[in-house]
TORKOL-4160 file (C-alpha; in steps of 0.2 Angstrom, whole numbers, padded with zeros to 4 digits, m for minus):
367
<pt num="1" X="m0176" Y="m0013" Z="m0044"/>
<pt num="2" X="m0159" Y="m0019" Z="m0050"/>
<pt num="3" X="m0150" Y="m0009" Z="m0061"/>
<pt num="4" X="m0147" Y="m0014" Z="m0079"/>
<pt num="5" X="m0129" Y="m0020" Z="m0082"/>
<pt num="6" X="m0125" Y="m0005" Z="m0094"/>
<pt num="7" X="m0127" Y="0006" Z="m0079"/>
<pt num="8" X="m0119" Y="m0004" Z="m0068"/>
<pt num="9" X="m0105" Y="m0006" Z="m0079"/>
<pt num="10" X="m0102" Y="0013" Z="m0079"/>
<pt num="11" X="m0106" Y="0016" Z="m0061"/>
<pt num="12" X="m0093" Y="0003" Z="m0057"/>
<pt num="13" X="m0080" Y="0011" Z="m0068"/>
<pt num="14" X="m0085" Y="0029" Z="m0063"/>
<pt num="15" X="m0084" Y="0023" Z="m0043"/>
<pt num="16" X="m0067" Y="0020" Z="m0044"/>
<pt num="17" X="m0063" Y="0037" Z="m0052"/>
<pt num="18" X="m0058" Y="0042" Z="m0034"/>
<pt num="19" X="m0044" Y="0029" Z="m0032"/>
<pt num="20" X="m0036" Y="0035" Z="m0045"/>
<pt num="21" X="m0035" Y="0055" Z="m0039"/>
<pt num="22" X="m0030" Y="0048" Z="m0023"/>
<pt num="23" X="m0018" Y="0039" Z="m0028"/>
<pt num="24" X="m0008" Y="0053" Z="m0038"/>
<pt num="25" X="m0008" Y="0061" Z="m0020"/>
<pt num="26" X="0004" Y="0047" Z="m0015"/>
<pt num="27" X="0001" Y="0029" Z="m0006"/>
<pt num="28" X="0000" Y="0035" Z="0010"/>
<pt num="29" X="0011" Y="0045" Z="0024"/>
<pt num="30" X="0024" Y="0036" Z="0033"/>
<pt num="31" X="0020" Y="0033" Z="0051"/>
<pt num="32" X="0032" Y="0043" Z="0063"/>
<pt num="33" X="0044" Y="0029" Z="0074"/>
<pt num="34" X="0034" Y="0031" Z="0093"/>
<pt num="35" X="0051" Y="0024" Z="0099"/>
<pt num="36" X="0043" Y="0013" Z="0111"/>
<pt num="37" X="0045" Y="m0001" Z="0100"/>
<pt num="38" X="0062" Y="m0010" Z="0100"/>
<pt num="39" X="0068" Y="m0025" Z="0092"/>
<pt num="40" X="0071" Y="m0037" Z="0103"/>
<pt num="41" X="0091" Y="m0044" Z="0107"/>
<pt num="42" X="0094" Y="m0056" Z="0098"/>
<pt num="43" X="0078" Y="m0058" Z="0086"/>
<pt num="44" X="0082" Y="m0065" Z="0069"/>
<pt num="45" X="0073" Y="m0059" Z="0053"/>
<pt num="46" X="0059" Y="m0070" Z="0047"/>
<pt num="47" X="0062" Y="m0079" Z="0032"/>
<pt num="48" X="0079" Y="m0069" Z="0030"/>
<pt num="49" X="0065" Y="m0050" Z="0026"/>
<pt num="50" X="0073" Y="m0036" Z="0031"/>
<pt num="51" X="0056" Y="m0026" Z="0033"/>
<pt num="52" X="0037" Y="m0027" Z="0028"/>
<pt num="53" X="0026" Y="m0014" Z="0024"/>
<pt num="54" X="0010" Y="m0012" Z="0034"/>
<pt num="55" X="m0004" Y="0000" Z="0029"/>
<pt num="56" X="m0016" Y="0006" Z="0039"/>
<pt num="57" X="m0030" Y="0021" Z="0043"/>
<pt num="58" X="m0031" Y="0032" Z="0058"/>
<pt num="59" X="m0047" Y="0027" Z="0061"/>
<pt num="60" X="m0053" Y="0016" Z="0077"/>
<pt num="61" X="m0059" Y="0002" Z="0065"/>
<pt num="62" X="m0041" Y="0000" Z="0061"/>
<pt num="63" X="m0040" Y="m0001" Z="0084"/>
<pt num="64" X="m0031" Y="m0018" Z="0080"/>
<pt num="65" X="m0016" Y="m0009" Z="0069"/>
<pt num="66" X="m0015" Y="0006" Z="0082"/>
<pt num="67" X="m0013" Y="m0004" Z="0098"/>
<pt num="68" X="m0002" Y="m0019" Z="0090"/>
<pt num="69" X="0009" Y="m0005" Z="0083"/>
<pt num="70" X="0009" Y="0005" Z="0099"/>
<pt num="71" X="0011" Y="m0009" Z="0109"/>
<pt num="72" X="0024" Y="m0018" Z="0099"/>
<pt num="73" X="0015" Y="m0034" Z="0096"/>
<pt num="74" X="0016" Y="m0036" Z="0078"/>
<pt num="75" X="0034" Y="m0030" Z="0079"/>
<pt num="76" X="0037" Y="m0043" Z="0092"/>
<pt num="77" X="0028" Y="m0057" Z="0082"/>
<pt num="78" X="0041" Y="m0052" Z="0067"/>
<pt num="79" X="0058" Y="m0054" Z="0077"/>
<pt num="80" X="0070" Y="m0043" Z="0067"/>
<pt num="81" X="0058" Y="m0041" Z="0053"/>
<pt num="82" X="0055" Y="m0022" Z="0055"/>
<pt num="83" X="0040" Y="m0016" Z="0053"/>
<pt num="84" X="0037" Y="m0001" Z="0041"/>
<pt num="85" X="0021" Y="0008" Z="0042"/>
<pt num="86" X="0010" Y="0018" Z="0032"/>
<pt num="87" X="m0004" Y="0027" Z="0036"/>
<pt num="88" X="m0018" Y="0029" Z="0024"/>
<pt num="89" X="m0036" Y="0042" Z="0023"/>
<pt num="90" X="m0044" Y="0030" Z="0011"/>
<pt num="91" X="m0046" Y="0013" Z="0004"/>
<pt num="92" X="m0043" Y="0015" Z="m0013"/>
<pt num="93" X="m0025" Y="0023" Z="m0011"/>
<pt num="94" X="m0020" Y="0008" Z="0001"/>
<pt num="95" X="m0027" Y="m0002" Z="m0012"/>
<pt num="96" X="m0017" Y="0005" Z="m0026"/>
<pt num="97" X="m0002" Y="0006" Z="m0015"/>
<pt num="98" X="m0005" Y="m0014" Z="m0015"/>
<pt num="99" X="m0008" Y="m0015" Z="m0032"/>
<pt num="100" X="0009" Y="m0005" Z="m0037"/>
<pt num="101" X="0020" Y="m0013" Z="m0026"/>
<pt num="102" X="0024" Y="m0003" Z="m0013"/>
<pt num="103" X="0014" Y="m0010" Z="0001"/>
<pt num="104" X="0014" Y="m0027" Z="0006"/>
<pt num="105" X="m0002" Y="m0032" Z="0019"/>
<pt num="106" X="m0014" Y="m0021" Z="0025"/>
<pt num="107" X="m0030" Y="m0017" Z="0035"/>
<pt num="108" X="m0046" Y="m0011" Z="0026"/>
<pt num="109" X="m0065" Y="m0009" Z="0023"/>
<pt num="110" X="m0075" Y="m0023" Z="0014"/>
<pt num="111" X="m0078" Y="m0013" Z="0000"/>
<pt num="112" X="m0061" Y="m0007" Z="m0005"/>
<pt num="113" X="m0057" Y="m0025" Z="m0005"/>
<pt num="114" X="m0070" Y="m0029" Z="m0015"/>
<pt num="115" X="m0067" Y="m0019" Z="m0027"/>
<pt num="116" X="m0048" Y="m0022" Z="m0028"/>
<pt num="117" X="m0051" Y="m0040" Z="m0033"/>
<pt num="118" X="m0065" Y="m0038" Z="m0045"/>
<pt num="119" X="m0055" Y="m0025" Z="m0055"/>
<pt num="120" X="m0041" Y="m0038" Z="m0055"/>
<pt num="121" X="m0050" Y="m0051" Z="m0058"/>
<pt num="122" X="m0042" Y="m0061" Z="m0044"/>
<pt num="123" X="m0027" Y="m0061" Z="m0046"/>
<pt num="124" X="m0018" Y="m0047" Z="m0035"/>
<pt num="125" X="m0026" Y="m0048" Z="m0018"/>
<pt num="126" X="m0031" Y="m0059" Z="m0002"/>
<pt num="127" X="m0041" Y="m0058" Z="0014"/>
<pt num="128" X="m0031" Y="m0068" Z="0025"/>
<pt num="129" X="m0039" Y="m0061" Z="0042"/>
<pt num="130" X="m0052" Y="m0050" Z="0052"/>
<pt num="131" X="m0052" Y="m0036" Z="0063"/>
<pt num="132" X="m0065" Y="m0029" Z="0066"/>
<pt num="133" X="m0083" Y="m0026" Z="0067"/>
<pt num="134" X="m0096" Y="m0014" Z="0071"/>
<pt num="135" X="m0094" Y="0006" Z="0073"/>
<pt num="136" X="m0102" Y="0013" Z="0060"/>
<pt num="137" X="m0119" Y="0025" Z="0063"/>
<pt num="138" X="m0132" Y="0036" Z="0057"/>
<pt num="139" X="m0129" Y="0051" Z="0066"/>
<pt num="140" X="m0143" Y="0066" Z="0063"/>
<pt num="141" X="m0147" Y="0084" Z="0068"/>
<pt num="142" X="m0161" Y="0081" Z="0079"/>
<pt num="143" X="m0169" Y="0096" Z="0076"/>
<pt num="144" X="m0172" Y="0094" Z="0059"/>
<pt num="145" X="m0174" Y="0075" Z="0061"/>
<pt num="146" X="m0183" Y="0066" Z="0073"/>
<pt num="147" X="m0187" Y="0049" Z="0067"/>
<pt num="148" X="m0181" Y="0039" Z="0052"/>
<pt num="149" X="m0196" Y="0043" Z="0039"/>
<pt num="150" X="m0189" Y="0059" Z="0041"/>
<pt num="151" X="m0170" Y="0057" Z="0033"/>
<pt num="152" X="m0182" Y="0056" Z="0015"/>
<pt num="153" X="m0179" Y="0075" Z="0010"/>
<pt num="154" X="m0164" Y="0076" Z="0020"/>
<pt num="155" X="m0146" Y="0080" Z="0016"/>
<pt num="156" X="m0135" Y="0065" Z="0022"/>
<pt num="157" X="m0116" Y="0064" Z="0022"/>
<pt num="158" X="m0105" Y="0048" Z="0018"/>
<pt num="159" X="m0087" Y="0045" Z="0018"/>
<pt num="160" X="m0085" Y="0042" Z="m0002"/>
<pt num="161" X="m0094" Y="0035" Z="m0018"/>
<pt num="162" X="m0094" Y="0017" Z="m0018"/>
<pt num="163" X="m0086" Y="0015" Z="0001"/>
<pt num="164" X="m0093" Y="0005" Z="0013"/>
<pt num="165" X="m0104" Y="0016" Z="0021"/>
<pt num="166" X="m0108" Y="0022" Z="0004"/>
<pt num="167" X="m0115" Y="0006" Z="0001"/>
<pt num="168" X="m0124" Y="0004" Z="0017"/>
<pt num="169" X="m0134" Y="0021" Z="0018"/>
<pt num="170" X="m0140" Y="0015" Z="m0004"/>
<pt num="171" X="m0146" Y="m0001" Z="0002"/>
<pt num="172" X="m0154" Y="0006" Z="0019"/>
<pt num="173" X="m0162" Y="0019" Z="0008"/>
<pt num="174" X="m0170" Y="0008" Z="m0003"/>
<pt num="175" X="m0176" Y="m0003" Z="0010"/>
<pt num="176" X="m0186" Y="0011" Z="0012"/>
<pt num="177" X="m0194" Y="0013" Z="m0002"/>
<pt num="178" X="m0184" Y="0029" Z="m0008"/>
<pt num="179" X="m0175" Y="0030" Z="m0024"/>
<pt num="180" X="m0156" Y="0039" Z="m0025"/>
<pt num="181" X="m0146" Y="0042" Z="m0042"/>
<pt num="182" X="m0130" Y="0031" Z="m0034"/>
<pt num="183" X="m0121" Y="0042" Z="m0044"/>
<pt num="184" X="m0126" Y="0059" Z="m0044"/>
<pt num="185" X="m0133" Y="0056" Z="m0024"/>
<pt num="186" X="m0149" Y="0065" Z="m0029"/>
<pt num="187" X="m0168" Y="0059" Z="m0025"/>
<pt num="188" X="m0178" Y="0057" Z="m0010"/>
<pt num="189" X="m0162" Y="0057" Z="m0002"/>
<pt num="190" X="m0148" Y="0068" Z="m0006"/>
<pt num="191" X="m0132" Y="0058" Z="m0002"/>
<pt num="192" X="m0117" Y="0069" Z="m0001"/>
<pt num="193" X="m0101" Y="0064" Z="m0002"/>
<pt num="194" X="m0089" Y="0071" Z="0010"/>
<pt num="195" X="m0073" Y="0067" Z="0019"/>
<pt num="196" X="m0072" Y="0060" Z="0035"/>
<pt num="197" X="m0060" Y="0074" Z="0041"/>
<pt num="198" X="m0075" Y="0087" Z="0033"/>
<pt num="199" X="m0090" Y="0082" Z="0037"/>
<pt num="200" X="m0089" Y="0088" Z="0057"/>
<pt num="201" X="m0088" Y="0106" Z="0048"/>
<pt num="202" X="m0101" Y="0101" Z="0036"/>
<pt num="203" X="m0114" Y="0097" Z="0050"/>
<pt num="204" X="m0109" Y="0112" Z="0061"/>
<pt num="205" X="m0112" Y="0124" Z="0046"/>
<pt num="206" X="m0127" Y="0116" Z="0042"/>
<pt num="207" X="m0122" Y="0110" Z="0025"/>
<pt num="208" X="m0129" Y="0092" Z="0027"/>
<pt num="209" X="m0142" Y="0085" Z="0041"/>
<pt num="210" X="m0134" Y="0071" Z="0045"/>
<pt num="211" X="m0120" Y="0055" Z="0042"/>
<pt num="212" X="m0118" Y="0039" Z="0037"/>
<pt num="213" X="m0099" Y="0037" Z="0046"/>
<pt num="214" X="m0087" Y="0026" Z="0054"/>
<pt num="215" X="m0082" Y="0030" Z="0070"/>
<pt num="216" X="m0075" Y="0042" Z="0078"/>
<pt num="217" X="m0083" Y="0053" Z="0065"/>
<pt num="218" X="m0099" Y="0048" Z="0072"/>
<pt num="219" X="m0095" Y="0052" Z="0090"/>
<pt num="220" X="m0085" Y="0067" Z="0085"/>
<pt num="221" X="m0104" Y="0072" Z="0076"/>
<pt num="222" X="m0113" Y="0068" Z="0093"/>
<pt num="223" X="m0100" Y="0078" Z="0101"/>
<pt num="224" X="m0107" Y="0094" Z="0092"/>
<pt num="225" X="m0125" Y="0091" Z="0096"/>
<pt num="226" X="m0128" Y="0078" Z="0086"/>
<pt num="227" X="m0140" Y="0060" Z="0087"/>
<pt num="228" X="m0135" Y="0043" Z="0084"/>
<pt num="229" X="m0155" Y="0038" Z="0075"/>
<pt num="230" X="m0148" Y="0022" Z="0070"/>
<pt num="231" X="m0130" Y="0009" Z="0074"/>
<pt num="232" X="m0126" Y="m0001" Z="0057"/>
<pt num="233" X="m0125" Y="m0015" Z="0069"/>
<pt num="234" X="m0145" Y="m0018" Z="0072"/>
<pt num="235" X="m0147" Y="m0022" Z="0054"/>
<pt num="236" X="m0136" Y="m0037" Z="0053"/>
<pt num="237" X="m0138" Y="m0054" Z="0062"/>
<pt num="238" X="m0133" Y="m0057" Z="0079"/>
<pt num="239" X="m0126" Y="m0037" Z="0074"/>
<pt num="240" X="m0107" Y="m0041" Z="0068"/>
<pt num="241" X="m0104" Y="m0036" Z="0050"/>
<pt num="242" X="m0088" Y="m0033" Z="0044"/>
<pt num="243" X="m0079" Y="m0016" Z="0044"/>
<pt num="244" X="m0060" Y="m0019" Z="0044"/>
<pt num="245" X="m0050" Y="m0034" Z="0037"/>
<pt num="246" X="m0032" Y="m0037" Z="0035"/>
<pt num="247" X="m0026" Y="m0040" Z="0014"/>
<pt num="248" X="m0010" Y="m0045" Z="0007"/>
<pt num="249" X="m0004" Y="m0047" Z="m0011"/>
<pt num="250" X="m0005" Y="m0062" Z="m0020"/>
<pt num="251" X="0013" Y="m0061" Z="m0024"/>
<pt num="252" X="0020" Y="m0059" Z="m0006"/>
<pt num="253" X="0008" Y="m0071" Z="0001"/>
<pt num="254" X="0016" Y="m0085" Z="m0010"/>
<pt num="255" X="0034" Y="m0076" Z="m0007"/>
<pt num="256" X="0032" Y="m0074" Z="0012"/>
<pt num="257" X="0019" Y="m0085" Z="0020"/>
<pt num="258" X="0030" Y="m0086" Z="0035"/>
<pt num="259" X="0028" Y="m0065" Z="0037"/>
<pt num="260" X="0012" Y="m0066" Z="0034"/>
<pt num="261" X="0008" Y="m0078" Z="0048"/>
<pt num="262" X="0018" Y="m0068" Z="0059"/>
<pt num="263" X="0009" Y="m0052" Z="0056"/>
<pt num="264" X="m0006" Y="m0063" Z="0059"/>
<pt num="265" X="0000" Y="m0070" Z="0076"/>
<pt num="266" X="0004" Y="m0052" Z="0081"/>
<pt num="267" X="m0013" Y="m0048" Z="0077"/>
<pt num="268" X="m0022" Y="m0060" Z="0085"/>
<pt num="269" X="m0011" Y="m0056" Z="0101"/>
<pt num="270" X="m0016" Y="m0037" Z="0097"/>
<pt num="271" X="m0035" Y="m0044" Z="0097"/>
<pt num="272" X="m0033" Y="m0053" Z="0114"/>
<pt num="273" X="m0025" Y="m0041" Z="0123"/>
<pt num="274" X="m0038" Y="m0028" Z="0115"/>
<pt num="275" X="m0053" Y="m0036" Z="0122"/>
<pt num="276" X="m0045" Y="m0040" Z="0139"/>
<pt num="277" X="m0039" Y="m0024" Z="0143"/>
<pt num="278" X="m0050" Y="m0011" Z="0135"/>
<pt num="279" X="m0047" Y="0003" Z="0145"/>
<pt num="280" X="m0027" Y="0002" Z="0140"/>
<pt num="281" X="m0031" Y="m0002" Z="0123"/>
<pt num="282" X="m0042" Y="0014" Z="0121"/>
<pt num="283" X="m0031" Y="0021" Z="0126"/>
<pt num="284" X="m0013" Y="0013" Z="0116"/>
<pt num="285" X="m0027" Y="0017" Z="0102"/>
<pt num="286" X="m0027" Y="0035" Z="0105"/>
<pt num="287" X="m0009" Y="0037" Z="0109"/>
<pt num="288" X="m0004" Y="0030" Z="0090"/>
<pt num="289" X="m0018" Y="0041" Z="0084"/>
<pt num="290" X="m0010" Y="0057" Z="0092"/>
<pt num="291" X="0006" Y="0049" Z="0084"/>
<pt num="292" X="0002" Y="0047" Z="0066"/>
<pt num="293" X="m0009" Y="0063" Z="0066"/>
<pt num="294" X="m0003" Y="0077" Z="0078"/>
<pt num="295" X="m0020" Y="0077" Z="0088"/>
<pt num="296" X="m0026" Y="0065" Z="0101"/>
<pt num="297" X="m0047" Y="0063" Z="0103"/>
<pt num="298" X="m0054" Y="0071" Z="0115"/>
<pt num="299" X="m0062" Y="0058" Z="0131"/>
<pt num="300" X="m0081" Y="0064" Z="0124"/>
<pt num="301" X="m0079" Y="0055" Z="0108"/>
<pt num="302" X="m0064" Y="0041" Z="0113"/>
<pt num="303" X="m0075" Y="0034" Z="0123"/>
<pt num="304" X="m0092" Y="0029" Z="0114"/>
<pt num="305" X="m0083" Y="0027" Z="0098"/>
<pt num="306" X="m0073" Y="0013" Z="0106"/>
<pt num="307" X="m0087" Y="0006" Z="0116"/>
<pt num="308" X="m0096" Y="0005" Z="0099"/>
<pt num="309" X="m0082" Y="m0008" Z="0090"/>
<pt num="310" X="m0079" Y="m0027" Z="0092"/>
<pt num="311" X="m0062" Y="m0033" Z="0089"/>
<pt num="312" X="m0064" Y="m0049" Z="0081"/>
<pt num="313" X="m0051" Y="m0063" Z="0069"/>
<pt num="314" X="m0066" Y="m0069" Z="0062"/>
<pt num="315" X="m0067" Y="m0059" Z="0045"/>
<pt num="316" X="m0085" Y="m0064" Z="0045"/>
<pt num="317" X="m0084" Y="m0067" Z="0026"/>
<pt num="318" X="m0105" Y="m0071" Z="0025"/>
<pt num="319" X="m0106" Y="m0054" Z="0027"/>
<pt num="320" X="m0092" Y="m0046" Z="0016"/>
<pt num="321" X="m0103" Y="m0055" Z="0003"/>
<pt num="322" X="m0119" Y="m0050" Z="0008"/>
<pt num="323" X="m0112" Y="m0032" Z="0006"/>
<pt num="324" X="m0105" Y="m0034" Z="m0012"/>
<pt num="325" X="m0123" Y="m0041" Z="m0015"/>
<pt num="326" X="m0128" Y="m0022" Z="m0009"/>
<pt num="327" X="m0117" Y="m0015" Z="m0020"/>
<pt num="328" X="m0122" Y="m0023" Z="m0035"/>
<pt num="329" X="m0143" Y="m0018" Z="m0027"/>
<pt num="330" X="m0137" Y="0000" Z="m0028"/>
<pt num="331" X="m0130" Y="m0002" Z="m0046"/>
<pt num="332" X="m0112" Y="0000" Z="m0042"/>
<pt num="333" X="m0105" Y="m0015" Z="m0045"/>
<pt num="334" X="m0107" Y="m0028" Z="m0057"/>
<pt num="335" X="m0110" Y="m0044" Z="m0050"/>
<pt num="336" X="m0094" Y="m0050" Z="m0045"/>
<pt num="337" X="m0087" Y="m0069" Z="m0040"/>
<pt num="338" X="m0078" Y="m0069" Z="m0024"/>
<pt num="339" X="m0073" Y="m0085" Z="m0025"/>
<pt num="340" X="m0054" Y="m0086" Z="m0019"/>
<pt num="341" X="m0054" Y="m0068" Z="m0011"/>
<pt num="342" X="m0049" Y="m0077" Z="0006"/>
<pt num="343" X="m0034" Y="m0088" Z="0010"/>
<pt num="344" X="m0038" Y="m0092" Z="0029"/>
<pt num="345" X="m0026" Y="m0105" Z="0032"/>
<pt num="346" X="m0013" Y="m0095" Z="0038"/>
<pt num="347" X="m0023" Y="m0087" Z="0050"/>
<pt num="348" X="m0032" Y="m0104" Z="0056"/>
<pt num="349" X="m0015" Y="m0110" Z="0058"/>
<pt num="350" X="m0011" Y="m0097" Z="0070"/>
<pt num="351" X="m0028" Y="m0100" Z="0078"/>
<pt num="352" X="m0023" Y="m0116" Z="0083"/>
<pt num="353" X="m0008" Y="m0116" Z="0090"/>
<pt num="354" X="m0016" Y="m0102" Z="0101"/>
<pt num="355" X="m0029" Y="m0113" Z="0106"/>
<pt num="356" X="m0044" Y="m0104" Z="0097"/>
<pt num="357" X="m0059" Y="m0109" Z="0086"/>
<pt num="358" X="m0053" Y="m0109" Z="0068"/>
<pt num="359" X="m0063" Y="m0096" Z="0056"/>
<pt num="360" X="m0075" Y="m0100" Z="0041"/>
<pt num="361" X="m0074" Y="m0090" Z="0022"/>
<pt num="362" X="m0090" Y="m0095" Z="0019"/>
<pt num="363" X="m0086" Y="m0104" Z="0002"/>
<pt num="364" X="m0076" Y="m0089" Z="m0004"/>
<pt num="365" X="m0059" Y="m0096" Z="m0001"/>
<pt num="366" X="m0045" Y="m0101" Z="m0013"/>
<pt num="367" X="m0049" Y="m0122" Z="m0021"/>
């Protein structure tokens, strides 16, 4: 059953206590200059900017800001515009990074998106493209779980309260029948919330039975003895649901369109090149990874985590909102209008002069 709105109105507020420890931590780390990517002789600044600052994680949901970093493709599309990065660990922070100022476009999860523009009411953020889709799994200690009527009792692990997979693993476990505190994680189900980074540890030591992750958590999990029991991807239709999308501020959108449009250029390019050269682009991937963190993955979890993600521009809006329609089910979030969270004419424009089918916001676009 629904929760009542009271609850939900504290759950909502309580859910987004993290953002704001994260975001005392700082707004994310400055990714380190690969020195491979050069502006070009003779490139002119667009719309006279001297820079724009471009968030992303160091996960391989955000594949689409890894390669076209690495490869120089949204450098490229920006002339002499420099591209300034920042790497990020979570979505609230990059979201409070937007909210502040001091980041200018990013990629991010459906639910940090969400989430930023309710608790704005609109008026601070935009979805103006896709990325990505897929990569996101159940991955369990086989021993102790062997089918899924056996995750009730279980200790399972997700990224955060309130993120995406957060959401996901609520609204699977009541699909089941099983009821879960959203806040405290306890019930038929104990849902423990750990860090991406973490929860490798966690499963080894035998702290929690099993995840609810993003890749390449979740390969990193199978890497150590671990069972994917269940892809996210099987539960949605024709199994695309949307895991990364590209946000900009309202304010820089109406100051910039013209950067913006080349940031999306640079990623559908990114997105082309991606599907049509997967090997390299695992690779690329992997190299801007090793880059922004120090460590490389190891082949054993590069490969089926990348195997396990569709690059996409569509941002497949029908199913952002059938997520905030899962988060509102699991009583942590209010009911929230969409309406206006996209603006996808930039990114249609692009489309189009590329020769490629335009994208739909499924009624949530600006009037």
């Amino acid at each position: 059953m629904p929760a009542s709105t009271a609850p939900r109105r504290t759950l909502a507020v309580l859910a987004t206590l993290p953002l704001l420890a994260l975001a005392a931590c700082g707004y994310g780390s400055q990714a380190k200059d690969n020195g491979a990517v050069k502006i070009a002789a003779g490139a002119k600044k667009v719309e006279g900017l001297d820079s724009v600052r471009i968030g992303y994680f160091g996960n391989l949901t955000h594949g689409t800001a890894l390669v076209g970093m690495r490869k120089g493709f949204l450098q490229k599309a920006l002339g002499a515009t420099r591209v300034q990065p920042a790497v990020f660990n979570a979505g609230p922070s990059e979201i409070e990074a937007l909210n502040s100022g001091s980041l200018d476009i990013g990629w991010i999860g459906p639910s940090p998106a969400i989430n930023g523009y309710t608790k704005a009411d609109g008026k601070n953020l935009r979805i103006v493209g896709g990325s990505a889709s897929g990569g996101v799994k159940l991955v369990v200690d086989p021993d102790k779980i062997k089918s899924l009527k056996d995750v009730k009792g279980k200790r399972i692990a997700t990224p955060q309260l309130g993120n995406t997979q957060d959401v996901a693993f609520l609204n699977w476990v009541a699909e089941q029948g099983w009821k879960v505190d959203p806040l405290s994680g306890k019930g038929d189900v104990t849902v423990v919330r750990s860090d991406n980074k973490v929860t490798p540890d966690a499963y080894k030591a035998g702290s929690v039975d099993g995840a609810w992750v993003p890749e390449p958590t979740a390969s990193k999990l199978v890497a150590e003895g671990g069972k994917v029991l269940l892809d996210e991807a099987s539960l949605w239709p024709d199994k695309k649901f949307v895991i990364t999308n590209i946000i900009v501020r309202q304010d820089f959108l109406e100051k910039h369109p013209k950067v913006v449009e080349a940031v999306l250029k640079g990623s559908v390019e990114t997105n082309k090149w991606i599907n049509a050269h997967p090997d390299e682009a695992k690779s690329a991937a992997n190299e801007q990874l090793a880059e922004d963190s120090g460590k490389a993955l190891p082949t054993d979890v590069l490969d089926p985590a990348w195997k396990s993600i569709r690059f996409t521009d569509d941002p497949l809006a029908s199913t952002l909102n059938t997520e905030a329609e899962h988060a509102v089910k699991a009583g942590l979030l209010e009911k929230p209008d969409l309406t206006g969270i996209y603006d996808l004419a930039p990114l249609n424009k692009v489309l189009k002069a590329e020769g490629e089918p335009t994208v739909d916001d499924a009624g949530l676009g600006v009037k």
